[in-house]
C-alpha positions in Angstrom: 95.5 121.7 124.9 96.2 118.9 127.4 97.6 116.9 123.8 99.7 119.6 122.7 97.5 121.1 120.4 98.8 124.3 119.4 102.2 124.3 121.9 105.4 123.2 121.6 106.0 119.7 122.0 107.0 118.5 125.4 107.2 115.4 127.4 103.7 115.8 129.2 101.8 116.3 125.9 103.1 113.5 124.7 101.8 111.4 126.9 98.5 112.6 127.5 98.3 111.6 123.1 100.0 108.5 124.1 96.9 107.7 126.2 94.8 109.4 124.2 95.6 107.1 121.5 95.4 103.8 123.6 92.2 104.8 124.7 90.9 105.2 121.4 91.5 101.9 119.8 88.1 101.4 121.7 86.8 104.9 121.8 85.5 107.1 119.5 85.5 110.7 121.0 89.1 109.7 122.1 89.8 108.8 118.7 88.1 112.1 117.4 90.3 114.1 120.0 93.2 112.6 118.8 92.7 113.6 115.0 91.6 117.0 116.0 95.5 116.9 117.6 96.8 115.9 114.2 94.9 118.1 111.7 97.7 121.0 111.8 100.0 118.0 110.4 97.8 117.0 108.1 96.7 119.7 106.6 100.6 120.7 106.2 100.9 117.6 104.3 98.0 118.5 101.9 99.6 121.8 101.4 102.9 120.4 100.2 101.5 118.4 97.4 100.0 120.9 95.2 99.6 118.2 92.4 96.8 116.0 94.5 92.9 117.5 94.8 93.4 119.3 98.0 89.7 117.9 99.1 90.1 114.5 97.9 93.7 114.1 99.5 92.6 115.8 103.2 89.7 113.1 103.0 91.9 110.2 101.8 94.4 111.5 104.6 91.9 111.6 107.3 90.7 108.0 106.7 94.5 107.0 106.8 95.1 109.1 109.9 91.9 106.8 111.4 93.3 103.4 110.5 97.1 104.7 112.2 95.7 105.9 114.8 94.2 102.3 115.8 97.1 100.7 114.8 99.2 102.6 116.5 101.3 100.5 119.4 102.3 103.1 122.3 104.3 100.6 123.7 106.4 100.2 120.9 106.7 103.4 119.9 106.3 106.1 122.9 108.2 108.8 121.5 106.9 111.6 119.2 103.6 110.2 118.9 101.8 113.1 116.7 105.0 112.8 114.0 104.5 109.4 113.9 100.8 109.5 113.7 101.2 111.7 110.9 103.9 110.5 108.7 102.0 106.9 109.2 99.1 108.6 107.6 100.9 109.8 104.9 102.5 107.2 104.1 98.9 105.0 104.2 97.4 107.5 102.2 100.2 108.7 99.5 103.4 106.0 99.0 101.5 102.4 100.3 99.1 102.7 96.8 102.1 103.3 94.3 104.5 100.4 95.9 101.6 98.2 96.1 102.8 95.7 92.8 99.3 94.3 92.2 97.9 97.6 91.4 100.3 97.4 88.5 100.3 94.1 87.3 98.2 92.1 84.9 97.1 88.2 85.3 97.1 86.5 81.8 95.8 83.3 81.3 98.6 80.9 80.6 96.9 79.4 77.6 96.6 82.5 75.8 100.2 83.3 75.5 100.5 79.6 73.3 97.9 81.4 71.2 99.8 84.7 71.0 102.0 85.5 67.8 106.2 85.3 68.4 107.1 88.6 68.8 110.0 90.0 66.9 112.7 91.1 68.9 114.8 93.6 67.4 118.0 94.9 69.0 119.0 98.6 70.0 121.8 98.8 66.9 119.2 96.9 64.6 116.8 99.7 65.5 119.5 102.2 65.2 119.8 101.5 61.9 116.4 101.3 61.1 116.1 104.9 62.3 119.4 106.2 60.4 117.7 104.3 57.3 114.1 106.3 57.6 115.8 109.4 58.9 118.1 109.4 55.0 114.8 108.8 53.7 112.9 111.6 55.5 115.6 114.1 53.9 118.2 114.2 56.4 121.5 115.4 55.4 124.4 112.7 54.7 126.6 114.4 56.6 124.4 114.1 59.7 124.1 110.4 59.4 128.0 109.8 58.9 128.5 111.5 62.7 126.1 108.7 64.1 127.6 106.7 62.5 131.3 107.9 63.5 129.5 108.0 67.0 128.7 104.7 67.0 132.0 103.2 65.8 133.9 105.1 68.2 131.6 105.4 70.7 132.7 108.4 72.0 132.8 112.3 71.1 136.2 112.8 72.3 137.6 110.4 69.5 135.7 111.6 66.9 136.2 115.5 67.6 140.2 114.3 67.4 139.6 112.2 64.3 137.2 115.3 62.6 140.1 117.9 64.3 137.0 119.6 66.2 136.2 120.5 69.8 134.1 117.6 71.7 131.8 120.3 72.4 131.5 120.6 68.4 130.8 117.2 68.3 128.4 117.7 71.3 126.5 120.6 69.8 126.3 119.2 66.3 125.3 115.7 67.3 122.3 116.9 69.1 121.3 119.2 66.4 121.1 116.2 64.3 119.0 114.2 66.8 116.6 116.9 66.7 116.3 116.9 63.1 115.7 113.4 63.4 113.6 113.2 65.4 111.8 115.9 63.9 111.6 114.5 60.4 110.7 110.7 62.0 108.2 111.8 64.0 106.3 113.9 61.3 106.7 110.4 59.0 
């Protein structure tokens, strides 16, 4: 109660966790205390990500909750103590793994890429056409292909609904009509 558990926050409270939390970089039923003052938070933090294993996150949580609760510098940071304690632990817990690059990454050994075929690199209009070419040879109406193709010459809807005498929202609806079919037919192939 003395830590705020369960009140509104207030000045006094705050620093009787402030303590709290000095004490237990060396203590463990401080330490204990202190994360019984911080469960409400967490557990409100488990409850707004409905994606995550609710069991596996309040664990992962808690064990983040530990490690910013020892790290935590009072000194530095006097204010709000429980919010901090918290969003620390969240942030251990939840965003630290996904911004971490080496989770991501892949080490290749530098002699293996001289053994590795050229690639071909093919360019966004070369692989346009490629697509337009399959697509006319999946079934796909002539008239279909001539508005990508007006599309991509003009590069805009605008032009082409003036040029066709149309609505843009004509050209709109009708162009992705056609990419549906495309993708329909291409995908199937």
């Amino acid at each position: 109660m003395l830590a705020g558990f369960g009140l509104p926050p207030s000045a006094a409270a705050n620093d009787v966790l402030g303590r709290l939390v000095d004490v237990a970089h060396d203590d463990e039923l401080a330490e204990r205390v202190v994360l019984e003052r911080l469960l409400p938070g967490l557990l409100a933090i488990v409850r707004r990500r409905p994606t995550l294993d609710a069991h596996g996150s309040l664990e992962e949580l808690i064990g983040a909750a530990c490690l910013a609760i020892h790290a935590y510098d009072t000194a530095r940071r006097p204010h709000r103590v429980a919010a901090n304690l918290v969003r620390e632990a969240s942030y251990r817990a939840f965003t630290a793994p996904l911004r971490r690059r080496s989770a991501s990454e892949v080490c290749i050994d530098p002699h293996a890429l001289d053994e590795t075929p050229a690639v071909v690199v093919v360019s966004s209009a070369e692989e346009l056409a490629l697509l337009l070419a399959e697509a006319r040879a999946a079934g796909v109406d002539q008239c279909d292909l001539d508005l990508f193709r007006a599309l991509v010459r003009h590069g805009s809807p605008s032009i082409v609904a003036a040029e066709r005498h149309v609505t843009t929202r004509t050209i709109r609806n009708h162009r992705d009509r056609t990419a549906a079919r495309i993708r329909q037919v291409t995908l199937a192939a």
